[in-house]
C-alpha positions in Angstrom: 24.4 -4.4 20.6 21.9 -5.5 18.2 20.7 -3.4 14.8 17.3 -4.7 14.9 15.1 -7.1 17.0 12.2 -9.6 15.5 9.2 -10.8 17.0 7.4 -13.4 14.6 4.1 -15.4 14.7 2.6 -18.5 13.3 -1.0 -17.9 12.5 -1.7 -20.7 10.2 -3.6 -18.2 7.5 -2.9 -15.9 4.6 -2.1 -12.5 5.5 -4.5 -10.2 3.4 -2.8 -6.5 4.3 -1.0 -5.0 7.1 -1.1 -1.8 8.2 -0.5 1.2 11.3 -2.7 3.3 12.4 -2.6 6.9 11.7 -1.1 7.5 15.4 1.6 4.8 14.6 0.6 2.9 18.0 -0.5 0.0 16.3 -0.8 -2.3 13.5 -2.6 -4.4 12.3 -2.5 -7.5 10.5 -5.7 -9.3 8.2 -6.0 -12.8 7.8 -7.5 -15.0 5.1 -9.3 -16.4 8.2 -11.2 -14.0 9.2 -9.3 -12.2 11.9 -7.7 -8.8 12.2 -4.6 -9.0 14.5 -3.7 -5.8 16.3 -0.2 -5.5 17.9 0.6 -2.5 20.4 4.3 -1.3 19.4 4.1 1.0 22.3 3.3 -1.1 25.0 5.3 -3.8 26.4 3.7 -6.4 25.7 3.8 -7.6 22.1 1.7 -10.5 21.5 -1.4 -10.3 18.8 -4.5 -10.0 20.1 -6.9 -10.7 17.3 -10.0 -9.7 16.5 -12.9 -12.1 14.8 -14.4 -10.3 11.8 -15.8 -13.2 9.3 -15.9 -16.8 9.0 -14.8 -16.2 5.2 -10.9 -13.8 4.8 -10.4 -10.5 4.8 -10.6 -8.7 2.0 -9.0 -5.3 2.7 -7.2 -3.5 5.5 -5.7 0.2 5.7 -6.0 2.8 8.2 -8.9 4.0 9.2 -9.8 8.6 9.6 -9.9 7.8 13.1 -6.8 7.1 15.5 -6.1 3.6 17.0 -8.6 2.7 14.1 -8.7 0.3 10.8 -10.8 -0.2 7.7 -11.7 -3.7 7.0 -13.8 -5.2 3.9 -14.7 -8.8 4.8 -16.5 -11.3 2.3 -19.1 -11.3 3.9 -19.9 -7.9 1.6 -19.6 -6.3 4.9 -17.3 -3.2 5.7 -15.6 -2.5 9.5 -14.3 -0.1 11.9 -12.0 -2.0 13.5 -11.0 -0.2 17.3 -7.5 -1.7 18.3 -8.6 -2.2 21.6 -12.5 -2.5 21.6 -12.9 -4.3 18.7 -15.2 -4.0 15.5 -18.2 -2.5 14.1 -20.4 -2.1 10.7 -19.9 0.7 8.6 -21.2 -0.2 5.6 -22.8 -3.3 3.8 -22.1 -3.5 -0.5 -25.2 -4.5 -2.8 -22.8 -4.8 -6.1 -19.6 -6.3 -4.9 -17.0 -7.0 -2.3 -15.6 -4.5 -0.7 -12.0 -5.4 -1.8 -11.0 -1.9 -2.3 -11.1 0.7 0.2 -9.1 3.8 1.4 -9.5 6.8 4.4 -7.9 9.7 4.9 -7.2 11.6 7.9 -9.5 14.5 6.9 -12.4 12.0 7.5 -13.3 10.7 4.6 -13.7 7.4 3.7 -14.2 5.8 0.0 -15.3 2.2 -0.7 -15.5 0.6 -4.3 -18.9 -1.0 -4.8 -18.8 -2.4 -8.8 -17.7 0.9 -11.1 -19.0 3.1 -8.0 -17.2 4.5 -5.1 -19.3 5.4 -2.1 -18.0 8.2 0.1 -18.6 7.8 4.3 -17.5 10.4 6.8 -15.8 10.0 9.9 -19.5 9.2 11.5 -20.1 6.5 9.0 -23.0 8.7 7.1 -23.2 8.6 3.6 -21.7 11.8 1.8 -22.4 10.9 -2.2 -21.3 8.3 -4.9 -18.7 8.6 -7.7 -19.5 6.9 -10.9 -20.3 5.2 -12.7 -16.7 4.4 -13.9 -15.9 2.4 -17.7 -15.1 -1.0 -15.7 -15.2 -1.9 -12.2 -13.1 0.3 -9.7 -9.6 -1.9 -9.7 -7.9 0.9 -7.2 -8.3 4.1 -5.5 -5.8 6.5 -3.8 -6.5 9.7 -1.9 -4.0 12.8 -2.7 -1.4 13.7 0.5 -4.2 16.2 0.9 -7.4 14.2 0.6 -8.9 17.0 -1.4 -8.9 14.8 -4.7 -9.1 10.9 -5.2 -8.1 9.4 -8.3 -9.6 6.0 -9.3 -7.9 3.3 -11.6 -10.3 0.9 -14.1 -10.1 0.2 -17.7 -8.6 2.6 -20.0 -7.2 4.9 -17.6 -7.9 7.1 -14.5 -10.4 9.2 -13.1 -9.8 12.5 -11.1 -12.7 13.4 -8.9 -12.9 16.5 -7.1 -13.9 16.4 -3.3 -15.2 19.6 -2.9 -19.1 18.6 -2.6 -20.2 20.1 -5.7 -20.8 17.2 -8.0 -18.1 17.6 -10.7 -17.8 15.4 -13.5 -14.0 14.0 -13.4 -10.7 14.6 -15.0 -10.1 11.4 -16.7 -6.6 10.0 -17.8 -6.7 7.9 -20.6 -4.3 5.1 -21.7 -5.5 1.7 -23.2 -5.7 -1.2 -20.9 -6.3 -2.2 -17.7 -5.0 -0.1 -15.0 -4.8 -2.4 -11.9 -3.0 -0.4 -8.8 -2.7 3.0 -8.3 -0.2 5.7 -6.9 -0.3 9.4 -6.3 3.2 11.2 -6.1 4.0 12.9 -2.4 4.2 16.5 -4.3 0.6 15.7 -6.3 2.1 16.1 -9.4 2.7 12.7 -10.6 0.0 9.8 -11.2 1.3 6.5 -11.9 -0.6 3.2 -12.6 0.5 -0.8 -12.8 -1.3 -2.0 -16.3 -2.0 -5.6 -16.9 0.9 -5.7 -19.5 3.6 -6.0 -16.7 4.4 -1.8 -17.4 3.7 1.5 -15.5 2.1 4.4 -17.0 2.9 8.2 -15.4 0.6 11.1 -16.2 2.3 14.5 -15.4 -0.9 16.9 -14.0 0.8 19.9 -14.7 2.0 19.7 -18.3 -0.4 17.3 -19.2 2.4 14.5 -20.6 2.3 11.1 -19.8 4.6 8.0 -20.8 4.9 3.9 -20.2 7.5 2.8 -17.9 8.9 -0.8 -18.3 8.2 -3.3 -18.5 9.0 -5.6 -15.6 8.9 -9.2 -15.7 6.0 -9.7 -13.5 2.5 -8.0 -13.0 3.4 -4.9 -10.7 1.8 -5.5 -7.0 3.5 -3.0 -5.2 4.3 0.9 -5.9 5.7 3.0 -3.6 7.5 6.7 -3.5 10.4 7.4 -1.9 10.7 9.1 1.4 12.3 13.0 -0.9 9.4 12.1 -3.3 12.0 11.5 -6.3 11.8 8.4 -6.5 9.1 5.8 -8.0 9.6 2.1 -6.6 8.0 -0.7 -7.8 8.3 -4.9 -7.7 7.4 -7.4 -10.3 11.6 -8.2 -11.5 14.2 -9.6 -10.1 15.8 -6.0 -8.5 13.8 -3.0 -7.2 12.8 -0.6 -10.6 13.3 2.3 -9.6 12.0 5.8 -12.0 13.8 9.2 -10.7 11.0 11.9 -11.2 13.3 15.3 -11.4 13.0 19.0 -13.1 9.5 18.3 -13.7 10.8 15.8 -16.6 9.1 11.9 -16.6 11.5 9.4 -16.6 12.7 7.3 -18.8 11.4 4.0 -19.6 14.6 1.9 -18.7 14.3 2.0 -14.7 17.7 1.8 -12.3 17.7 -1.7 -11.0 18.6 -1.5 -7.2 19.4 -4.5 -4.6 20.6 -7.9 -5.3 19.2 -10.2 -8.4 17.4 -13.2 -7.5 15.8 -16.4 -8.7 13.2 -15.5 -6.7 11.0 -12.1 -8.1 10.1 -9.0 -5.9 6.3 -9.2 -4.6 6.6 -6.3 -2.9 7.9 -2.6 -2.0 7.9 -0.4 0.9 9.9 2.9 1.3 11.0 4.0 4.4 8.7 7.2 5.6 12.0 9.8 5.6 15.2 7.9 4.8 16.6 7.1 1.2 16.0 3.0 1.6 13.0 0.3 0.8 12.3 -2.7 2.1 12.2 -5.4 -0.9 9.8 -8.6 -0.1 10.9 -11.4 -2.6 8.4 -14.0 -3.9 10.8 -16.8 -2.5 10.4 -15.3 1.3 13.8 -13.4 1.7 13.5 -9.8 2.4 15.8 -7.0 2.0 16.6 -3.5 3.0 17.9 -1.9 -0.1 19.3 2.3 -0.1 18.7 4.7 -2.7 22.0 6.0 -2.8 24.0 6.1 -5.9 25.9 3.2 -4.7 23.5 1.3 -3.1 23.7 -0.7 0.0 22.2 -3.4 0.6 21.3 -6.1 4.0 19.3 -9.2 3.8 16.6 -9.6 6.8 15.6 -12.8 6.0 16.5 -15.7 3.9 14.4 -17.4 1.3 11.4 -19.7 3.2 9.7 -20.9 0.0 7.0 -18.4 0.7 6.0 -15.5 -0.6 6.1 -12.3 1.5 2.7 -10.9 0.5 2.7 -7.5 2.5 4.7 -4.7 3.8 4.8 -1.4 5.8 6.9 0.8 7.8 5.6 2.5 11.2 5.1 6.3 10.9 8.2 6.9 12.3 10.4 4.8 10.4 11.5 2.4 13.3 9.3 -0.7 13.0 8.9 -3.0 9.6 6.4 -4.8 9.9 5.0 -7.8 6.9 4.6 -11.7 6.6 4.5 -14.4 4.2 1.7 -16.6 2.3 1.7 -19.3 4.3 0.5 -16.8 7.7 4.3 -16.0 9.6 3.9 -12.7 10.4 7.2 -10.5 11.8 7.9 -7.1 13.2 10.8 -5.9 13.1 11.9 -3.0 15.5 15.3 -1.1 14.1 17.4 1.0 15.3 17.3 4.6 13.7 21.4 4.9 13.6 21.8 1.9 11.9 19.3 2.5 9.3 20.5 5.8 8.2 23.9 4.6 8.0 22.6 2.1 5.6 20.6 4.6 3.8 24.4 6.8 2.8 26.6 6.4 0.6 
């Protein structure tokens, strides 16, 4: 019997993001033509159907506050609802830039990135207030595991705002620098941000430390937490970094260097939702299931392709992978949970 099965596709396009729903029924995958491709991992059926958005790429993809949904920027300054099965609508139309940036919670919230602004939506699509101005324009945003607070990365730091509807200036995290993606830690504790000098820079929100990890060889795409929330995962070298967060103590700088070393650099990161493992996406096209275990295990997926696997993400409940390359080969992988957890142990 068979550890995992693959379904691939050839779309002939860039893939911009990729992404499950909030009711892990389907993902979705967007396209530097245009098109958001939805797959139903429930049904049996699993071909694409896609969805034309723009004549120009999508921007942006995540998941959207409601189920079976997506939020898409387009370059067309035009942001979407994207329905899996019915398809999209306008939510909101940008006067200052693209909407490249955008994030919604579950609570139903939405926040796009307009220049050094962020404008906040509901779950209707009505406007509910502006944050900023920010010191540069927004380079990322990420909700807390609550959506009661959502922190946003530009020059010189980070900015803390408050949801609570009363208007609050932010908390603001400084550092020097441009801060270009963005994590919050499962627990809320922990903020951590790629800078453009190839390092990572942690603020602790409850003693009020912070300290540079690194650096890596690369500029840091992808950050990630582990599934126990100990663990900060991140790309840009030649291994997985990986920063243990424990005793309420920041790391230190020197990461532990996980999976196999390669020619070929890590593009990209995904932990698995509740098992000690990450899939690794290398820059050469092979991809990797690596565990967290103090003797790491380690299986290759695919080989090197001579293109660069530019997105990853796991379904909510741990048992799809789903990603694909530059050059538009998408792939879903369906796994089976024994096999993975075995791989995840010592």
């Amino acid at each position: 019997m068979s550890e995992y099965w693959l379904d691939q596709w050839d779309v002939d396009a860039p893939l911009t993001g990729v992404c499950f729903e909030s009711s892990g029924h389907f993902a979705a995958f967007g396209g530097g033509d245009g098109y958001v491709r939805v797959i139903d991992l429930v049904g049996q059926n699993q071909r694409l159907r896609a969805w034309s958005i723009t004549e120009g790429a999508v921007l942006a993809l995540c998941p959207d506050c409601h189920a079976h949904g997506f939020l898409c920027g387009a370059d067309d300054g035009v942001v979407y609802h994207v329905h899996a099965e019915d398809g999209s609508h306008e939510v909101a139309r940008l006067e200052r830039s693209w909407p490249d940036q955008l994030v919604a919670h579950v609570n139903g919230l939405r926040a796009i990135a307009d220049g050094r602004q962020v404008l906040l939506l509901d779950a209707n699509g009505q406007h509910d207030g502006v944050l900023g101005g920010h010191p540069s324009t927004v380079a990322r945003m990420c909700f807390d595991e609550a959506g009661q607070r959502l922190a946003v990365s530009h020059y010189n730091g980070v900015s803390l705002w408050a949801l609570d509807g009363q208007g609050n200036e932010p908390k603001r995290l400084f550092h020097r620098g441009s801060h270009l993606n963005l994590n919050w830690s499962r627990n809320q504790r922990y903020v951590v941000t790629a800078t453009q000098e190839n390092t990572l820079h942690a603020w602790d929100l409850v003693s009020g430390q912070d300290a540079s990890l690194g650096p890596c060889i690369n500029k840091i795409k992808s950050l990630c937490w582990s599934a126990d929330g100990m663990w900060l995962l991140a790309s840009g070298a030649d291994t997985v970094s990986a920063w243990q967060f424990v005793d309420g103590q920041l790391p230190p700088a020197a990461p532990r260097m996980l999976g196999r070393y390669s020619e070929g650099l890590i593009g990209q990161v995904c932990a698995h939702p509740d098992l000690a493992l990450t899939a690794a996406g290398y820059n050469d096209g092979s991809l990797d299931l690596v565990s967290l275990a103090p003797r790491p295990q380690r299986h290759c997926l695919a080989d090197p392709s001579d293109s660069a696997v530019t997105a990853l993400t796991w379904s909510p409940d741990g048992t799809h992978l789903l990603g694909g390359h530059a050059d538009g080969r998408l792939f879903a992988y369906r796994i089976e949970r024994d096999w993975l957890a075995h791989l995840a142990r010592d």
